[in-house]
N, C-alpha and C positions, 0 to 999 in steps of 0.2 A: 633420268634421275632429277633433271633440274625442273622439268614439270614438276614434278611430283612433290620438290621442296617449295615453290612457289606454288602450289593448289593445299598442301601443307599451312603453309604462313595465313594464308590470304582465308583458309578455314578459322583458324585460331583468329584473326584479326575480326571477321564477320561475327564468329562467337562473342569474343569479349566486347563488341558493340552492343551487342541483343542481347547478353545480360545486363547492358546499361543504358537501355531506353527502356523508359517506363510504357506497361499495357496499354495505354490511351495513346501515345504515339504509334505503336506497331497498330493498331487499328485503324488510326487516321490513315496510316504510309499503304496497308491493303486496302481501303476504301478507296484511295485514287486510285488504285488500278482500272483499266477499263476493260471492255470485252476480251479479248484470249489473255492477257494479260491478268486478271483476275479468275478465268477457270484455268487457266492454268498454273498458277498461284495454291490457288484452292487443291488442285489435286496434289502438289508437289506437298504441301505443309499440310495435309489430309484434313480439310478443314469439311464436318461436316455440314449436312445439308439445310439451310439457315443461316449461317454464320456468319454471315456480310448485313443479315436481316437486324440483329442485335449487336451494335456497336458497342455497349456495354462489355460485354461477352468476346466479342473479337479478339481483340488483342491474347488474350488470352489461352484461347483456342491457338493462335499463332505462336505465340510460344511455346504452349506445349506442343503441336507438329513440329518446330523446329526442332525441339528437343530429343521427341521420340523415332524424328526419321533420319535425324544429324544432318539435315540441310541448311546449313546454315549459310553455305557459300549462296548454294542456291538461290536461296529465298532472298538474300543480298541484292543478290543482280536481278533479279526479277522486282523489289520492291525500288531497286533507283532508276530501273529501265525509263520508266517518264522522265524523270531529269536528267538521266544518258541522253535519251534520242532530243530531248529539247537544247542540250548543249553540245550536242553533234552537229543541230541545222544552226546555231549559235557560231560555232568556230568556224563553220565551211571545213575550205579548204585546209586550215589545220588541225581537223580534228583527229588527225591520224597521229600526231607525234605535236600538241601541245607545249608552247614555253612555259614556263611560272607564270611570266607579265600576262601571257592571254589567258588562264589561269585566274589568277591575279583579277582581273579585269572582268572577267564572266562571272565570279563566284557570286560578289554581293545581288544580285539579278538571279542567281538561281537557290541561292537563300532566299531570297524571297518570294519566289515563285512555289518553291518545293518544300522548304525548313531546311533545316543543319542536320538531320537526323538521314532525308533522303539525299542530300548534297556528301556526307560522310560516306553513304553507302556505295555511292559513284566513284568518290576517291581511293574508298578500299578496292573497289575492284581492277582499277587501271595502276593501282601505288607502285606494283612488281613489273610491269611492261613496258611503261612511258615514262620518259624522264623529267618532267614534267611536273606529274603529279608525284613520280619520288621526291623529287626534289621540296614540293608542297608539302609533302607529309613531314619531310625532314624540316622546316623552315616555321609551318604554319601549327599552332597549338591546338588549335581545333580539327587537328586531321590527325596528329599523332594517335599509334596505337593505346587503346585505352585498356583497362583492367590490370588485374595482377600477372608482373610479367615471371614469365618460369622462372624457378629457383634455379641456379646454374648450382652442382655439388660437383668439388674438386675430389678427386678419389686420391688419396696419398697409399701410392704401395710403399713396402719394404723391400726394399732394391735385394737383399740380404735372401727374403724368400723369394723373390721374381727368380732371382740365382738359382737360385735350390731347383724351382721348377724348369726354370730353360734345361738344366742339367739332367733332372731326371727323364725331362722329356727326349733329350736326344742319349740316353743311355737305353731309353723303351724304344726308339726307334732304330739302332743300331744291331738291338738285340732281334727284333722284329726283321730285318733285313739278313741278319743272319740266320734265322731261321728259314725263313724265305728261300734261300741260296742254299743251305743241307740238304730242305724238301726238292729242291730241283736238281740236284746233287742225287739223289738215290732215286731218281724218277727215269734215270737214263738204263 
């Protein structure tokens, strides 16, 4: 279940990103991609055949795959994968479980190598695992989750009717059980 809430999160969290980069960045961020990384890009966000050819066009194309096949985790980790594996040979040996400070330390270097748009995408994907980069997200402005966050609604019952219905539900169950007990009662 806690997969399932953390590939939950980290979906919403990808989405509310890629509605909030504009189509000339989602075409830059697939134009770096390079060989399997870009056909397999193209297959995942169904990009058809040209569409790396017209950078105009791109971006576009990528958002609507994203939209129409709801990969949006997907397409995430597959657009920050070059700043992944460049801040993987970056950390060494601690890129398995990251502090803030090496963090901290790496970031300005892969903003500038990558942008803020593919350095966010990296953060989103490790924000739920590593402590690290929760701790970034929670600390740093530029990594917090962005868009409109869900409406929480409080439900107010009537304590009065909840009564009524525990009640009647265990007077239909009592009756049911006695019924139950008659039929196996004249079964003998």
């Amino acid at each position: 279940m806690n997969d399932d809430k953390d590939r939950f999160l980290l979906d919403r969290r990808y989405a509310a990103t890629f509605e909030n980069l504009d189509d000339s960045v989602l075409a830059q961020l697939a134009s770096a991609l390079e060989g399997d990384l870009k056909d397999g890009f193209a297959r995942i966000v169904g990009l058809p055949d040209g569409a790396y050819d017209d950078v105009a066009t791109l971006g576009a194309h990528v958002r609507d795959g994203i939209a129409k096949r709801r990969v949006a985790h997907d397409a995430g980790v597959v657009l920050a994968e070059p700043c992944t594996q460049w801040s993987i040979e970056q950390l060494g040996d601690s890129s398995e479980n990251p502090t803030l400070e090496e963090l901290n330390a790496l970031l300005p270097q892969a903003i500038e190598k990558f942008g803020i748009e593919a350095v966010r995408l990296m953060v989103i994907q490790y924000s739920r695992s590593l402590k690290g980069f929760r701790q970034l997200v929670a600390s740093d402005d530029r990594f917090t989750p962005v868009g409109v966050a869900p409406v929480a609604v409080v439900l107010e019952k009537d304590e009065a009717e909840q009564a009524a219905k525990r009640e009647a539900r265990k007077a239909r169950k009592a009756a049911e059980k006695a019924a139950r007990a008659k039929q196996q009662g004249t079964r003998r």
